[in-house]
N, C-alpha and C positions, 0 to 999 in steps of 0.2 A: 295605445297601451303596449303593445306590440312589439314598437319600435323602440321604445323606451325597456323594456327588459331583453330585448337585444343589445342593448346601448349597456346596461347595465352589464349581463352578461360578458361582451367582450372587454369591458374595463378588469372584470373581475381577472379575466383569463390572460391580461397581459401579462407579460415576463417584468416581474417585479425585481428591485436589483435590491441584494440584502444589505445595507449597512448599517452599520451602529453605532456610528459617528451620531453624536448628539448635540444640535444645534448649537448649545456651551461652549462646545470644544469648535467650534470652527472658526478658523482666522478672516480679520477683516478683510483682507486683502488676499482676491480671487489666486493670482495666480502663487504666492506661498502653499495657498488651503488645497488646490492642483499639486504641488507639488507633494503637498502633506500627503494628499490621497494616495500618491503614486509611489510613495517610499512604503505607505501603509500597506498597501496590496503586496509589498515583497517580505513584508515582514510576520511572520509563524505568532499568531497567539500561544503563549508557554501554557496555556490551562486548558485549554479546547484543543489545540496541536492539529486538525486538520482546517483551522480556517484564518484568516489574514487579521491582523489584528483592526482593519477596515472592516471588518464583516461581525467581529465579533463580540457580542456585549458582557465577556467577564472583565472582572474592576481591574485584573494586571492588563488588560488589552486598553482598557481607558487609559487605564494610568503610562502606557508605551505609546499612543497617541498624542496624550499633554507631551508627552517629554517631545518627540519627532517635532510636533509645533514649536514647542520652546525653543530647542535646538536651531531649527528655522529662522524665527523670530530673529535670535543672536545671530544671523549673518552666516550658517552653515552652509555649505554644500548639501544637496542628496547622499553623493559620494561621503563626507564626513559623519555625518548622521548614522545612514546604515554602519560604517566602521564604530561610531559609537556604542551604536547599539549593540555589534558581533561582540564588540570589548567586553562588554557588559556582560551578554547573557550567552557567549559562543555561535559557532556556525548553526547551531540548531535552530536558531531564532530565524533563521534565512527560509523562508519556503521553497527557495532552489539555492541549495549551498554549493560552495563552487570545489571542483572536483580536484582531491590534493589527497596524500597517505589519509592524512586523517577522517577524510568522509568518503574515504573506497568502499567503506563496508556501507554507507549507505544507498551508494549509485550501482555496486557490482554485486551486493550481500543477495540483492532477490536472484538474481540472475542463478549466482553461484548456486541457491540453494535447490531453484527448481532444473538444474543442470544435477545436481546430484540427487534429485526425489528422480529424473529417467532415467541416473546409470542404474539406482537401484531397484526399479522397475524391470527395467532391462535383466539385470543380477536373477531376480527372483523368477519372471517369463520363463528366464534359458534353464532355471535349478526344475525349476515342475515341469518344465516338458521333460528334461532329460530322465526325471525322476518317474514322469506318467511310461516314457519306453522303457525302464530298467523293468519294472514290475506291471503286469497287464493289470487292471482296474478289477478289485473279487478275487485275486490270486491268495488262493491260501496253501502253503504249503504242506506238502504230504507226511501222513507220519510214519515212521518206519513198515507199520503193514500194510497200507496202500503202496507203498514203495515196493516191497517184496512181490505185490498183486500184480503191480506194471511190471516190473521187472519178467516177470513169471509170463504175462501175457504178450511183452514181445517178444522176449525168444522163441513163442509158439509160434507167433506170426513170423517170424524170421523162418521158422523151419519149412516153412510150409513152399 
């Protein structure tokens, strides 16, 4: 009994691979359905947007999958296909778009941004220290009769 819920256990704990490829959709012939895979794993689900549209079960990821087969089927390329598809729906469809004006702001936009969250960092550090040495921390300034008071008490101390 023992070994049997160990059995079970580690089945459970395998690293399970998510697809959502539905057995409908796959082609008869192994190495098209490999290549279908392989084009699908590069290509961005437009509704989900962080997963391949191999991985993912909304109805535009199904319906991008039939087409990739179909595509296939007809005697496409990899190369042809994916260009089809960019045709269609732009470089956003690409889950690694290839780096040109148009997708800088997607490959340099993080960089840039957390490069200007440290100068401003930086900005604000240098404005409060210099602001904590202008004025000591509880400095409240004197009003003309405490001033008159100091006044009056150093020149004492001065004569002396």
């Amino acid at each position: 009994m023992r070994r049997l819920v160990l059995a079970l256990l580690f089945v459970l704990l395998l690293p399970v691979s998510a697809q959502a490829v539905k057995p409908d959709e796959m082609l008869a012939d192994p190495a098209l359905e490999s290549r279908a895979r392989e084009i699908g794993k590069e290509l961005r689900c437009l509704v989900c947007q962080n997963e391949s549209i191999d991985e993912s079960n909304a109805e535009l990821a199904r319906d991008l999958r039939l087409l990739v087969r179909e595509r296939l089927k007809q005697g496409d390329s990899n190369d042809d296909v994916r260009e089809f598809v960019v045709q269609r729906y732009g470089d956003f469809v690409l889950l690694k778009p290839p780096v040109k004006p148009s997708t800088w702001i997607l490959w340099y936009g993080p960089a840039g941004i957390l490069l200007l969250g440290a100068i401003g960092v930086l900005f604000y550090l240098r404005g409060s220290r210099k602001a904590a040495e202008a004025v000591p921390a509880g400095a409240v300034p004197l009003d003309p009769e405490e001033r008159k008071r100091l006044d009056a008490l150093m020149a004492e101390d001065e004569s002396k």
